[in-house]
C-alpha positions in Angstrom: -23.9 -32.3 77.1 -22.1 -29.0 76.3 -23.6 -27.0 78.8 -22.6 -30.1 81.3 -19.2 -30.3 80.5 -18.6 -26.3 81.0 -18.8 -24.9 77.9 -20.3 -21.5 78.3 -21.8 -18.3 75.6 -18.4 -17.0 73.8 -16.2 -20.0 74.6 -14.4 -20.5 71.5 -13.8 -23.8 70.6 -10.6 -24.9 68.9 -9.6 -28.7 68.9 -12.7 -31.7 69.3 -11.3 -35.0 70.4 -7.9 -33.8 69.8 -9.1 -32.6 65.9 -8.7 -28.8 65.0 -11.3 -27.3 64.1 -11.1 -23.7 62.0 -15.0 -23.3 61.3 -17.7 -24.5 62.7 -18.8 -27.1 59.8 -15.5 -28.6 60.9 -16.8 -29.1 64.3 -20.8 -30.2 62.9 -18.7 -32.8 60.5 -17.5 -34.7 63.3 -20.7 -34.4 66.0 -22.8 -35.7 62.6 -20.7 -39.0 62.5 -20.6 -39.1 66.3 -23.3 -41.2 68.4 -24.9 -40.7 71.9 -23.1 -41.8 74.5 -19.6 -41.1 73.2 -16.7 -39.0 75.1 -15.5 -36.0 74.1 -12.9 -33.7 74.9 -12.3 -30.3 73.7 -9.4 -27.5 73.9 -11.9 -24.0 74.3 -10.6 -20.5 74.6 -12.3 -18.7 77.4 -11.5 -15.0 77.9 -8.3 -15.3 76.7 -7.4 -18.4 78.3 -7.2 -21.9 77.0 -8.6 -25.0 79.2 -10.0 -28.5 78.8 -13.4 -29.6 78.8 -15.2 -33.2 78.0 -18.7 -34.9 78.4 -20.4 -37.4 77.0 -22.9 -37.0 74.2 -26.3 -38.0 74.5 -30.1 -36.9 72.2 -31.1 -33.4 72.2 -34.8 -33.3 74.4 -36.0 -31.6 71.5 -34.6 -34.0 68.4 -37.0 -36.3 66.6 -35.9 -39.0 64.1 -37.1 -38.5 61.0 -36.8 -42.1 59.1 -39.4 -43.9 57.3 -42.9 -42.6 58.3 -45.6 -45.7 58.3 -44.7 -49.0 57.2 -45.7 -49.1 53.6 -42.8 -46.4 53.3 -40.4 -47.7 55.9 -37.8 -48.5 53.2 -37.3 -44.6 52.8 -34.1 -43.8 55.1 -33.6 -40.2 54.8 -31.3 -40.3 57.5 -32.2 -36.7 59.5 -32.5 -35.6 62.7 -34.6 -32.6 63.2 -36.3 -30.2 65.6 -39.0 -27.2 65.7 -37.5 -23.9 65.8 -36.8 -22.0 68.8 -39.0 -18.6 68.8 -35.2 -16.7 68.5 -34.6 -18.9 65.3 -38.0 -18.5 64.1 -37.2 -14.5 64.3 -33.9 -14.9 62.9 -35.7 -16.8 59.5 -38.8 -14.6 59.3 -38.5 -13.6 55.7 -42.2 -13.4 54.5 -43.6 -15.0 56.9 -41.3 -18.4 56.0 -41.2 -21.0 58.9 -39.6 -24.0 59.0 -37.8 -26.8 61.3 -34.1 -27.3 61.7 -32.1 -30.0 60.2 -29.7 -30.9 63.6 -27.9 -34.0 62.1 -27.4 -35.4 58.7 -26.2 -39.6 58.8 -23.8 -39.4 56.0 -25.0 -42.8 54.3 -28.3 -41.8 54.4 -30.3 -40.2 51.1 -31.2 -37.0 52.7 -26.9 -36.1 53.0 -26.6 -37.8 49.2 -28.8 -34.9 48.2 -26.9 -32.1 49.7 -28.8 -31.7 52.5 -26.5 -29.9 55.4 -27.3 -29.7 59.4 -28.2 -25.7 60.3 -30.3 -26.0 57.1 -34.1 -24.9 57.5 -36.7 -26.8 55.5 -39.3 -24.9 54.8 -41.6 -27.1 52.2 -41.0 -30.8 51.4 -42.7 -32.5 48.5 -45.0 -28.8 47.9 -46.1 -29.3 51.2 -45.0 -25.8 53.7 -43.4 -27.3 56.6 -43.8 -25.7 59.8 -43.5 -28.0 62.6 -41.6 -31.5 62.4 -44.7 -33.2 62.7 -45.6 -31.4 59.1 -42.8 -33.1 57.9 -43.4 -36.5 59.4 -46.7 -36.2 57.4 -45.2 -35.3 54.0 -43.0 -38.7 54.3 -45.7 -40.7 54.4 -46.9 -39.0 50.9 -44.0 -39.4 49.2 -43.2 -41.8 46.3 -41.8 -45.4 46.0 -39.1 -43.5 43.6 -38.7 -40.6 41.6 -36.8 -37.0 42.7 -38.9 -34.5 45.3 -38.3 -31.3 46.1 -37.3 -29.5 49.1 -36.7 -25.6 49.7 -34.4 -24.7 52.3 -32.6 -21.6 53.8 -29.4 -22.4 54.2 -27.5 -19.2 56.0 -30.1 -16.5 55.3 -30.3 -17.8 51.4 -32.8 -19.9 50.1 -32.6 -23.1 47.5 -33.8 -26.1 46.4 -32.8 -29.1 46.4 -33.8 -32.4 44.4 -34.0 -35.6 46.9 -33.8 -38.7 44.6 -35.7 -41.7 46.3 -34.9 -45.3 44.8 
């Protein structure tokens, strides 16, 4: 949608739906809450210049829901969107060999954000399984428990953590 409404490499963007944004978490905060299909308009900086651009959202190719897993688990609504990372991202991670897929959207009522969870984090392991593609993951939620806390380790810009997911 970005590329389709103009938005180009090094176009800095400064007001979303007539919202200013000063960092980029600004701009993630309101794409997380926003749906496909929506309107946009933005206020970008090109070169120097200011201009106008707006689209309408829709699913990244590459995004898969990540929700229950099989049905004796369906009540488990981590709320994530996710996708394998690009070979670039991949480089950019490569700390010991550490792989991972990307967290692209976080649904603030669901448990995953309640955890701390952030979209641009990588998880690498979830419930001491590695995770290296999303179907890895899609896996591990079919293992996990009815309740109790699980683990997942993360890189979160270049720095790695953990963090406890609390299922009830």
């Amino acid at each position: 949608p970005a590329q389709k409404a103009g938005l180009k490499p090094g176009d800095i963007i400064l007001q979303y739906n007539e919202v200013q944004i000063m960092r980029a978490s600004d701009l993630l905060n309101l794409l997380n809450r926003a749906k496909p299909s929506d309107s946009f308009r933005a206020q970008i900086q090109r070169n120097g210049k200011q201009m106008t651009i707006s689209g309408k959202l829709t699913y990244a190719p590459n995004d898969v829901r990540a929700q229950g897993g099989d049905q004796q688990n369906d009540e488990v609504q981590l709320g994530l969107r996710l996708r394998n990372l690009t070979a670039d991202e991949q480089a950019e991670i490569a700390v010991d060999n550490t792989t991972g897929i990307l967290v692209t959207t976080v649904d603030p009522t669901g448990l995953a954000a309640r955890s701390g969870l952030l979209a641009g984090d990588v998880i690498t392991n979830f419930h001491q399984k590695p995770i290296k593609k999303v179907t890895d993951f899609s896996s591990a939620i079919s293992s996990l428990p009815k309740k109790g806390v699980v683990t997942i380790e993360i890189i979160r810009q270049g720095i790695p953590a953990i963090i406890g997911l609390r299922i009830e």
